[in-house]
LOKOL-290018 format. One record per residue: residue number from 1; z negated, x, y of N, C-alpha, C in turn. Coordinates in Angstrom, 3 decimals, decimal comma, m for minus. Layout:
(marmar NUM (Z X Y) (Z X Y) (Z X Y))
...
***
This chain:
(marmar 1 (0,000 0,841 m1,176) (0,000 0,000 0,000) (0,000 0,885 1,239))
(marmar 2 (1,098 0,673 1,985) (1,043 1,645 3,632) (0,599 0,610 4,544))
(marmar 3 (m0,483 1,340 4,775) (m1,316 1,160 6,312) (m1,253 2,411 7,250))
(marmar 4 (m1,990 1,872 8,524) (m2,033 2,574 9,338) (m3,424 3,424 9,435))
(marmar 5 (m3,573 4,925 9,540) (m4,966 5,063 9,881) (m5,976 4,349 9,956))
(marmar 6 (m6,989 4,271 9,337) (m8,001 3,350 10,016) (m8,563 4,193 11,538))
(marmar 7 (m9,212 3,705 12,503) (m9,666 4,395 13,547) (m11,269 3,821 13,661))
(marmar 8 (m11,603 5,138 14,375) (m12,946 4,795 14,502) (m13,664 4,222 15,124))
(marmar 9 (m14,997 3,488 14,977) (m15,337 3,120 16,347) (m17,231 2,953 15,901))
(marmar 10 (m17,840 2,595 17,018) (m19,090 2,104 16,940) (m19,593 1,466 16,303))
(marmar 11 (m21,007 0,820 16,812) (m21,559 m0,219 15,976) (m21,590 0,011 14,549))
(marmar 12 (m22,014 0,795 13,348) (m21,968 0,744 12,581) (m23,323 0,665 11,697))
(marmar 13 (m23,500 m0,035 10,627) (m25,035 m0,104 10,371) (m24,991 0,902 9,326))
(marmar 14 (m24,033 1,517 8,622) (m24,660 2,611 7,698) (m22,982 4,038 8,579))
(marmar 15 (m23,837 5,118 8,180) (m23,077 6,347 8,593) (m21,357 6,212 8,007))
(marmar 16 (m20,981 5,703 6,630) (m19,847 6,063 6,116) (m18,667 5,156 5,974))
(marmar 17 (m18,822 3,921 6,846) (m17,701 2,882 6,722) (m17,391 2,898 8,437))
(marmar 18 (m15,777 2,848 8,551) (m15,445 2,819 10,231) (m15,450 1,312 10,303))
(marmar 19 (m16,090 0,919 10,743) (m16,054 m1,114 11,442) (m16,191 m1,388 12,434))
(marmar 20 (m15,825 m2,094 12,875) (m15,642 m2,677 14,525) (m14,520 m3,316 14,963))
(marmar 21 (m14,352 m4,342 15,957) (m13,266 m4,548 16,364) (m13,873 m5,501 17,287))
(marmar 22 (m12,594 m5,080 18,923) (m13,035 m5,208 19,718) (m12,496 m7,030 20,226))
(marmar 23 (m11,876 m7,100 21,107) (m11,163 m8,215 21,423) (m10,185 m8,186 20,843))
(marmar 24 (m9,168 m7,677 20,479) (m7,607 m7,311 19,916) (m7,835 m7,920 18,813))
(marmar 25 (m6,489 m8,180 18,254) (m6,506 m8,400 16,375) (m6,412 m6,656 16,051))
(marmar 26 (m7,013 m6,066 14,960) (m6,370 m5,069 14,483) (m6,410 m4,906 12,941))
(marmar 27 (m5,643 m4,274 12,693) (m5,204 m4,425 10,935) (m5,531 m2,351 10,647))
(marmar 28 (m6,400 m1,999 10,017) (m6,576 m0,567 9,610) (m6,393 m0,826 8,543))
(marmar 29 (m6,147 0,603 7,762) (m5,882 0,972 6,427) (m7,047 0,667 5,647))
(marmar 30 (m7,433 m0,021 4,184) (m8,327 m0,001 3,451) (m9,387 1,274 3,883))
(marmar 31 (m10,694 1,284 3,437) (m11,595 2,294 3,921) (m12,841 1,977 2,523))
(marmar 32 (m12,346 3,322 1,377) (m13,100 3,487 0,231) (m14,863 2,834 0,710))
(marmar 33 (m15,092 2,967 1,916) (m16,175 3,058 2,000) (m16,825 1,281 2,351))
(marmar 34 (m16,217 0,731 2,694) (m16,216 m0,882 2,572) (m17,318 m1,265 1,670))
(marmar 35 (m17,148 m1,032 0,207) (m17,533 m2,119 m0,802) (m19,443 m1,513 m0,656))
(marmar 36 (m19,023 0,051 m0,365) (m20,847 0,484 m0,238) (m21,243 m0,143 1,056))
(marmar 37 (m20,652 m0,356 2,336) (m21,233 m0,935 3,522) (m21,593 m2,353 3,094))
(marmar 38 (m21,304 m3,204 2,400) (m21,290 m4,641 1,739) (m22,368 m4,253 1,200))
(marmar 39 (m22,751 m3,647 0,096) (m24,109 m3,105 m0,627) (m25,202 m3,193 0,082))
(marmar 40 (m24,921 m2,257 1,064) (m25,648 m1,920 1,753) (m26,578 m2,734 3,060))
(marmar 41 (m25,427 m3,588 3,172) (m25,708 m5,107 4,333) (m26,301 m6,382 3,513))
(marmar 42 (m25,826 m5,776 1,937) (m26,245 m7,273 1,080) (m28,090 m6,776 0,843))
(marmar 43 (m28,172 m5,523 0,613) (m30,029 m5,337 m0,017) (m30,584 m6,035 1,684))
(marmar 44 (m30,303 m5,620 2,716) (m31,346 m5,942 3,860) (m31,278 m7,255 3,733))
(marmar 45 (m29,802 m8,157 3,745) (m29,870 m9,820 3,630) (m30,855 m10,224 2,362))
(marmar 46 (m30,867 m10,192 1,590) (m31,649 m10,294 0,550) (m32,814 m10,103 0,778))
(marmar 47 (m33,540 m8,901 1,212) (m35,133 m8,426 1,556) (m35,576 m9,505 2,533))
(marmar 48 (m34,428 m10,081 3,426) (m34,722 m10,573 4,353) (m34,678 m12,437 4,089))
(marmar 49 (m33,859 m12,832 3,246) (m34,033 m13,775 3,092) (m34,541 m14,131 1,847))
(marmar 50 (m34,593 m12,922 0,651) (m35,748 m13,800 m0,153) (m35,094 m14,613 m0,882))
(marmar 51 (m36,060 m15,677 m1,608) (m35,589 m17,126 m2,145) (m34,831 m17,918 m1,464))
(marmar 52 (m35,039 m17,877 m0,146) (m33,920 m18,795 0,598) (m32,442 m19,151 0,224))
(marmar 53 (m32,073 m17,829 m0,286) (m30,715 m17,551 m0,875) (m30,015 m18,028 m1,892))
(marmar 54 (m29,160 m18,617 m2,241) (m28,968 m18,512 m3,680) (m27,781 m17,676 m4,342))
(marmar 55 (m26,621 m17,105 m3,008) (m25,794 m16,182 m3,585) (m25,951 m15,219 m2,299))
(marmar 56 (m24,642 m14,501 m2,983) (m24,284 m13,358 m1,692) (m23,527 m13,033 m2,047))
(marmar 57 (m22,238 m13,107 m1,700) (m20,542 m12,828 m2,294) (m20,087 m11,679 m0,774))
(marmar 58 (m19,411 m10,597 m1,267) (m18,783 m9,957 m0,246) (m16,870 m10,499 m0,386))
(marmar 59 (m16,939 m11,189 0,869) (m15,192 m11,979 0,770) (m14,314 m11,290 1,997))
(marmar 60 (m13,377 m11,995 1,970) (m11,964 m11,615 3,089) (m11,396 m10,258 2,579))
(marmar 61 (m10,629 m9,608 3,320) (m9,627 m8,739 2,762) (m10,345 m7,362 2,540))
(marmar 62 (m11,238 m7,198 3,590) (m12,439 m5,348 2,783) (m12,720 m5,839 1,731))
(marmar 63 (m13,061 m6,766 1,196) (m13,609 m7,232 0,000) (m12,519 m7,062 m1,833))
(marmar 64 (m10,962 m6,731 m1,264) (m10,250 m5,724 m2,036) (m9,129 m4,994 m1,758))
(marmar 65 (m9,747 m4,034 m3,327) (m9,364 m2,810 m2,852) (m8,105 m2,625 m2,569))
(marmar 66 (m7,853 m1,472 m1,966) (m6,898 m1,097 m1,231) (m5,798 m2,097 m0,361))
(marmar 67 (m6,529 m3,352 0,136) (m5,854 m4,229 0,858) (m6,548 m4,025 2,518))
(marmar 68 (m5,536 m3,419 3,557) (m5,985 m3,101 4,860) (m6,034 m4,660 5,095))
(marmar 69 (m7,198 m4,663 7,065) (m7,966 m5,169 6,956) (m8,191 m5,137 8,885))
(marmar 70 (m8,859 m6,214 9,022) (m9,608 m5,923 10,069) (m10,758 m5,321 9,716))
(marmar 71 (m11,653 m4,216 10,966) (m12,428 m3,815 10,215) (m13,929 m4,397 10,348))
(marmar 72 (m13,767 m5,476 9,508) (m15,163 m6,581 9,987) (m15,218 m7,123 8,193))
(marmar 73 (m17,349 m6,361 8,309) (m17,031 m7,074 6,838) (m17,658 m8,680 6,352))
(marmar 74 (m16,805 m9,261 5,893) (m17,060 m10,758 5,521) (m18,178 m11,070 4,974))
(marmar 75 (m19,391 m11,758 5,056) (m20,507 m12,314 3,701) (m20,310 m13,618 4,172))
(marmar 76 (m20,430 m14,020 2,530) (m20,675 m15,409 2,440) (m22,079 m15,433 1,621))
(marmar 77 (m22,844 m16,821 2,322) (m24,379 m16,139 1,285) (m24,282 m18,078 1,454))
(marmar 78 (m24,694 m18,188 0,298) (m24,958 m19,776 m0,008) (m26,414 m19,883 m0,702))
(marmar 79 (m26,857 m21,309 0,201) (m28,140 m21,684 0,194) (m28,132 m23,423 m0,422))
(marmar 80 (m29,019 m23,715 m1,084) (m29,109 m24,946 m1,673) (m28,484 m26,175 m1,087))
(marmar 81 (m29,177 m26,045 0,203) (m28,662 m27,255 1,140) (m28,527 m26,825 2,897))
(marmar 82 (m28,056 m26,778 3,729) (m26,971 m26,575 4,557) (m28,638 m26,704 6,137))
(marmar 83 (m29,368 m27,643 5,369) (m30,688 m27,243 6,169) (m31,453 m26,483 6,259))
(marmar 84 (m31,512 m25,588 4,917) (m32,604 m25,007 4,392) (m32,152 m23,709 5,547))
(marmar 85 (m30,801 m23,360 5,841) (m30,471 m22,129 6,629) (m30,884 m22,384 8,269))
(marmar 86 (m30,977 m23,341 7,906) (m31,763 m22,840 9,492) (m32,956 m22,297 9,277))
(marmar 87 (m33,495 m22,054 8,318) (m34,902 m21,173 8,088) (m34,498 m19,524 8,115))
(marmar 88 (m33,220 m19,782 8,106) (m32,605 m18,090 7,823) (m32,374 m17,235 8,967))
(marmar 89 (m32,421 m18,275 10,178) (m31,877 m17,646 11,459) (m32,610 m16,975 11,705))
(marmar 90 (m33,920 m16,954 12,012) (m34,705 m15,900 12,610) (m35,059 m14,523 11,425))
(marmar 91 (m34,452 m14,915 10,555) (m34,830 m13,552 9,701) (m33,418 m12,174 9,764))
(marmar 92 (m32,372 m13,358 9,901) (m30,724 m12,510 10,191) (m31,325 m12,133 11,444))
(marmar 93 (m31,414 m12,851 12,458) (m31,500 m12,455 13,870) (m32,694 m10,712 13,762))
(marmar 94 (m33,296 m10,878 12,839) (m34,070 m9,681 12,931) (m33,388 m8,527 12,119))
(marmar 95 (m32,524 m9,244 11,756) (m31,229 m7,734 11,175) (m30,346 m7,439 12,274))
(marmar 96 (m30,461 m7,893 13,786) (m29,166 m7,636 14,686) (m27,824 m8,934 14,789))
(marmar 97 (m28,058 m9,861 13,563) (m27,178 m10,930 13,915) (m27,518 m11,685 14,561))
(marmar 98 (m26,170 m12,647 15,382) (m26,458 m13,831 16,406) (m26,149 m14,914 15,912))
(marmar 99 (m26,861 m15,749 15,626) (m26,449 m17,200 15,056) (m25,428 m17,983 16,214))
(marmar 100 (m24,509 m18,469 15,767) (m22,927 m19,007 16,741) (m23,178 m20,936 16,346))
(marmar 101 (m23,802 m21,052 15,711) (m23,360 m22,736 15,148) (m22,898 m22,396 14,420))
(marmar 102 (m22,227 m23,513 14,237) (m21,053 m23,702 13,021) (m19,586 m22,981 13,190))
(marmar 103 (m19,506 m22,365 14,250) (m18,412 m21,204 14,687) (m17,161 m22,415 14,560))
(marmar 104 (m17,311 m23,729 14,861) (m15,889 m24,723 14,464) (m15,712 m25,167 13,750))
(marmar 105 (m16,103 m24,402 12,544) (m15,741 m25,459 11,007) (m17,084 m25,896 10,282))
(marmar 106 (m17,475 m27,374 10,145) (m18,725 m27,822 9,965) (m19,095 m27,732 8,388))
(marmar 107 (m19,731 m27,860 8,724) (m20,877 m27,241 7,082) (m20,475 m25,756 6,724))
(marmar 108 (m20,614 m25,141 7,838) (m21,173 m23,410 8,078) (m22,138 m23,448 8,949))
(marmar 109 (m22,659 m22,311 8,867) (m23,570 m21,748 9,767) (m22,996 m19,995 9,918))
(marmar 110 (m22,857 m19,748 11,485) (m22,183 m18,735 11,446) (m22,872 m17,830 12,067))
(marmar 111 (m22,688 m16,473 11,414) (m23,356 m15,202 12,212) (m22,725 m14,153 12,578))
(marmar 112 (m22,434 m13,435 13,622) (m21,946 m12,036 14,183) (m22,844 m11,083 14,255))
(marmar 113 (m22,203 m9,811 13,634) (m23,426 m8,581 14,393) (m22,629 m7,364 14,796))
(marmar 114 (m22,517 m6,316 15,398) (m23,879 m6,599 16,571) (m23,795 m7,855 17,623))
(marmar 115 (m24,522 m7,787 18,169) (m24,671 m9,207 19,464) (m23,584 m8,588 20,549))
(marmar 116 (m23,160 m7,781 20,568) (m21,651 m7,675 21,274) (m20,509 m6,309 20,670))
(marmar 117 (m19,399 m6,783 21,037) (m18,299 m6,663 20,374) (m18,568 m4,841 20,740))
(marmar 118 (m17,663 m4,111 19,406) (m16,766 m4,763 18,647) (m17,943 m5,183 17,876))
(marmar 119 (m17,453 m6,506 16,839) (m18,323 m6,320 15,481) (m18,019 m5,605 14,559))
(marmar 120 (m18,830 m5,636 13,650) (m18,888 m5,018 12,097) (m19,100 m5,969 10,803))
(marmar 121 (m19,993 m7,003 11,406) (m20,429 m8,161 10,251) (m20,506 m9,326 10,819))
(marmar 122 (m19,401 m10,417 9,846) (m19,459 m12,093 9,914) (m20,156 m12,371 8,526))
(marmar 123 (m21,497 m13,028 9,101) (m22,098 m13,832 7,916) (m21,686 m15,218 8,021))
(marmar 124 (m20,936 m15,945 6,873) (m21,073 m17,642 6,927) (m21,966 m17,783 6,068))
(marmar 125 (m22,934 m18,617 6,511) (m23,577 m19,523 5,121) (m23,524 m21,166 5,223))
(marmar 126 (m23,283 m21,110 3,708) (m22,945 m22,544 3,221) (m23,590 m23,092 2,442))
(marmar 127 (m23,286 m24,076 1,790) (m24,284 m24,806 0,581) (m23,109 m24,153 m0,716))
(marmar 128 (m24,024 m23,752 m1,840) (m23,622 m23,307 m3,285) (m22,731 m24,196 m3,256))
(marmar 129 (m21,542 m23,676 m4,036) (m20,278 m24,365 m4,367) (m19,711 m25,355 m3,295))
(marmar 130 (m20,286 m25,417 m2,415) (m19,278 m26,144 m1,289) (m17,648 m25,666 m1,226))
(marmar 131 (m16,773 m26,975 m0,750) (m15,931 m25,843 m0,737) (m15,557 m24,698 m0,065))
(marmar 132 (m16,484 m24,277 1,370) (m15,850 m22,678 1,833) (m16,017 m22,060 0,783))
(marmar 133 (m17,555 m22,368 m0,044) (m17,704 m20,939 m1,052) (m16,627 m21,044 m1,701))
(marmar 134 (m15,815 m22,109 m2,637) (m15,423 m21,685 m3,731) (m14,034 m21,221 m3,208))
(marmar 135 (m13,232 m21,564 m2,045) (m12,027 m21,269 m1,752) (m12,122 m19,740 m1,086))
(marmar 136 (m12,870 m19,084 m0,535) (m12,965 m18,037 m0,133) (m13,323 m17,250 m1,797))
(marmar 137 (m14,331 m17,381 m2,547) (m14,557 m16,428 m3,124) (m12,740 m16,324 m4,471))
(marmar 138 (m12,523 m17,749 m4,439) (m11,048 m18,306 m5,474) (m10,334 m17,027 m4,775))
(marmar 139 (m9,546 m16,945 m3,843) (m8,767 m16,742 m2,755) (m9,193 m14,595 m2,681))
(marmar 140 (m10,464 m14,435 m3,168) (m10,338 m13,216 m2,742) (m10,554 m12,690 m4,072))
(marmar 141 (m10,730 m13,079 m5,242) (m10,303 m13,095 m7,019) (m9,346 m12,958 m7,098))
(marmar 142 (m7,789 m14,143 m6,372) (m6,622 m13,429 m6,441) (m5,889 m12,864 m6,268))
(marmar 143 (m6,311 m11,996 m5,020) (m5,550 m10,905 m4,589) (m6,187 m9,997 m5,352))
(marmar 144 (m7,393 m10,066 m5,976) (m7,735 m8,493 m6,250) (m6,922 m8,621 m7,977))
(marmar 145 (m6,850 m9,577 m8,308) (m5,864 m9,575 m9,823) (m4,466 m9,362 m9,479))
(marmar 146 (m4,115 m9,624 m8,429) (m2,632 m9,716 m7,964) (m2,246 m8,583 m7,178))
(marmar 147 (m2,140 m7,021 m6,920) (m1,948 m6,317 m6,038) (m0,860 m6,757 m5,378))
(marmar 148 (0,292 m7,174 m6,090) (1,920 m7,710 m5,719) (1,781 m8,422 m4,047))
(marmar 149 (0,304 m9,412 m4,475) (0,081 m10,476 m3,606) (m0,578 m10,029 m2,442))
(marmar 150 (m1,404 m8,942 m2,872) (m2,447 m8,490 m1,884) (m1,335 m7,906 m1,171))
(marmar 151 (m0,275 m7,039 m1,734) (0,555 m6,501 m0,490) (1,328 m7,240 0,009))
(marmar 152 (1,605 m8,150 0,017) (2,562 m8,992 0,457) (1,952 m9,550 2,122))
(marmar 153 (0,450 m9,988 1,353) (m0,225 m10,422 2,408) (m1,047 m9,544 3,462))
(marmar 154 (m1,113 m7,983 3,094) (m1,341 m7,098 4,193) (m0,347 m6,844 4,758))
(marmar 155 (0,883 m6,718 4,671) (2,215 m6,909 5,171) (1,996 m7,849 6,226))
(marmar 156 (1,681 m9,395 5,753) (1,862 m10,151 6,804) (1,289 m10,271 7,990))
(marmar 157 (0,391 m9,671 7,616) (m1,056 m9,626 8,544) (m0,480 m8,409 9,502))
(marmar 158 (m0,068 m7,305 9,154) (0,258 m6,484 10,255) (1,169 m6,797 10,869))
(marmar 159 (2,462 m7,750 10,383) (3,447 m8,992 11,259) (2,765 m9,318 12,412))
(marmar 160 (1,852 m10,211 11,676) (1,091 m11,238 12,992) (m0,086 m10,830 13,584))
(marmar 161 (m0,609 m9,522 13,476) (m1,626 m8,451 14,325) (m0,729 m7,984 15,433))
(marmar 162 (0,684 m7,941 15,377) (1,273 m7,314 16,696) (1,855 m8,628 17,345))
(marmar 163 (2,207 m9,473 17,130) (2,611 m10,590 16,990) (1,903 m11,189 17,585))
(marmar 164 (0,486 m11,809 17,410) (m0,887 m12,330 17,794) (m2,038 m11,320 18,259))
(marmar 165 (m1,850 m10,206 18,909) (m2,536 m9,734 19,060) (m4,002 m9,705 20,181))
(marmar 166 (m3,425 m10,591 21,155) (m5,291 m11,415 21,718) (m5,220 m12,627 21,703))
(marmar 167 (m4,858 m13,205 20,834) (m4,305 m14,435 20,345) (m4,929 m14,534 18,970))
(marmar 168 (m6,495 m14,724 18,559) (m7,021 m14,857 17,475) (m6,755 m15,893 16,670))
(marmar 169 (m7,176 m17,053 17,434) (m6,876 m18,189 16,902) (m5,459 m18,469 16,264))
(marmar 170 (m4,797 m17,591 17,291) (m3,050 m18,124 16,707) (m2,824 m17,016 15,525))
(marmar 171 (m3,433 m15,844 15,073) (m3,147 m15,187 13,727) (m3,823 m15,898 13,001))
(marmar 172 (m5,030 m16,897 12,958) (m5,457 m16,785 11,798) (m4,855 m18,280 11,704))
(marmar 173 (m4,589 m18,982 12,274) (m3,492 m20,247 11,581) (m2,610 m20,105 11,447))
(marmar 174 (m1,728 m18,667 11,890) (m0,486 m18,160 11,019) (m0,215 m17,455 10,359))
(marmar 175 (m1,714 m17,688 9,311) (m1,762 m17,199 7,801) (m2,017 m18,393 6,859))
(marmar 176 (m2,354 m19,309 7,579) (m2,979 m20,391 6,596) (m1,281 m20,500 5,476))
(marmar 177 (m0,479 m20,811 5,673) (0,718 m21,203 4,296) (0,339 m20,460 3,606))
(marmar 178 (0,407 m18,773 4,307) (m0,192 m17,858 2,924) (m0,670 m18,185 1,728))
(marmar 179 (m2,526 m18,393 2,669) (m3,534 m18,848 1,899) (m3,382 m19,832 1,036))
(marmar 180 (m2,694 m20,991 1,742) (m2,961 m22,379 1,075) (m2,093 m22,215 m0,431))
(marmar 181 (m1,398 m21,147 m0,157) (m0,160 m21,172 m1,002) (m0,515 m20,198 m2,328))
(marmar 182 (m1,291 m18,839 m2,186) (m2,113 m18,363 m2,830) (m3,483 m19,573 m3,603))
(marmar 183 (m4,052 m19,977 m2,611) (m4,831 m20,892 m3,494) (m4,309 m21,925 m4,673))
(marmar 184 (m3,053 m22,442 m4,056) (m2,872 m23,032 m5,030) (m2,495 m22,648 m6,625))
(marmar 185 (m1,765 m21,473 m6,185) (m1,238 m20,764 m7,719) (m2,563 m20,187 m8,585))
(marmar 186 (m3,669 m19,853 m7,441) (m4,763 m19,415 m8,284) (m5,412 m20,484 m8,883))
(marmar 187 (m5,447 m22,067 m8,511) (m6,300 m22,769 m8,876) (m4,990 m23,287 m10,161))
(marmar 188 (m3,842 m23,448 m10,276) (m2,951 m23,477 m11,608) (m3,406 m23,027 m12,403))
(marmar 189 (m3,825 m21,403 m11,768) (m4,112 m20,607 m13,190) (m5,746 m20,905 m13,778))
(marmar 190 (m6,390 m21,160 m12,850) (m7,699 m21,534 m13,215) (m7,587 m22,767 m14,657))
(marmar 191 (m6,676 m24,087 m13,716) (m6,183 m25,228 m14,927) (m5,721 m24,839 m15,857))
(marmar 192 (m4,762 m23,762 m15,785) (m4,302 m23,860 m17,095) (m5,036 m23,065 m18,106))
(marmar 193 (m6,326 m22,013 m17,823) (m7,402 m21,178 m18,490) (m8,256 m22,305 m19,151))
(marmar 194 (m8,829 m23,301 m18,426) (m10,024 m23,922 m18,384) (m9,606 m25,338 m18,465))
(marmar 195 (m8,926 m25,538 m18,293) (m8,570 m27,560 m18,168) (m8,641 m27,929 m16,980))
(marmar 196 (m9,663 m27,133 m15,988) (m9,705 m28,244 m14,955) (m9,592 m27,334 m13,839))
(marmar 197 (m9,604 m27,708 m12,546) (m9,491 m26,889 m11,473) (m10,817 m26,592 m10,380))
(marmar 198 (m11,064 m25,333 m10,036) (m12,242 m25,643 m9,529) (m12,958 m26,179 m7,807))
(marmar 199 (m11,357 m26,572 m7,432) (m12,080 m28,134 m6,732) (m12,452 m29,131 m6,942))
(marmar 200 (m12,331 m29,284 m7,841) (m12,634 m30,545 m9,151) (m13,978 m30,185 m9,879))
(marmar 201 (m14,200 m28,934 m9,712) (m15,347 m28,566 m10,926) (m17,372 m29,148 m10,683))
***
């Protein structure tokens, strides 16, 4: 997969992953060091929330390998019921994240860190198996089985990073066919493994 350099920048919560991004869209090269910064952001979420929790999935495109990326890493952490996270805010907030609302799309709860740009970490939390969880974690299963796909779709993304470039909103709804289109072939293959599909499940 050809990417571009990754480049460096601030804000980083452990020494060996480059993350950040400022106002711009930007697309860097995969960065080996990703899946340990996820590790590494998942033990403090955990210490910090305890039982509250019931998962902690590292998603979006750092989440596989060798698929470049903005350099912002994704958690999704799912909690029983969609109330219980508001018990979570003041414990993220004491890791450096800012609770946003629902960042637009309802039944999330959304977090940024640091409290100003660039960032490094988007936490969503949701309720277990809702569907953000299962279409984000579906969705980032099949690119990492599919390299074909994963490049296709870092390809596109560096299209519409120059394309959309302070224009957030307008790259990330001109990826959705992608997605929708990836999801669907992954949830085929799910049916045709298992019988059923797991929006249905």
């Amino acid at each position: 997969m050809v990417a571009t350099e990754p480049k460096g920048h601030d804000g980083m919560s452990s020494p060996d992953a480059a993350l950040g991004m400022g106002e711009a869209v930007e697309i860097v090269a995969y960065d080996p060091a990703w899946p340990a910064e996820f590790e590494h952001e998942r033990a403090l979420i955990a210490c910090a929330l305890g039982g509250r929790m019931l998962g902690i999935e590292h998603v979006g495109s750092t989440a596989v390998a060798g698929l470049g990326a903005k350099p912002i890493i994704d958690i999704t952490v799912s909690v029983r019921r969609l109330a219980d996270g508001e018990n979570c805010v003041r414990p993220l907030e004491g890791l450096g994240y800012v609770y946003r609302g629902d960042g637009g799309i309802p039944g999330r709860l959304y977090f940024s860190k640091p409290t100003t740009r660039p960032r490094t970490h988007h936490l969503h939390m949701v309720e277990h198996g809702s569907d953000f969880w299962q279409r984000h974690i579906l969705f980032r299963d099949y690119l990492r089985k599919h390299p074909d796909e994963a490049d296709r779709y870092y390809r596109l993304k560096v299209r519409l990073a120059a394309q959309f470039r302070d224009d957030r909103v307008g790259y990330t709804e001109a990826k959705t066919k992608f997605i929708e289109s990836a999801l669907a072939r992954a949830r085929g293959t799910e049916l045709g493994r298992t019988g059923f599909s797991l929006s249905s499940a």
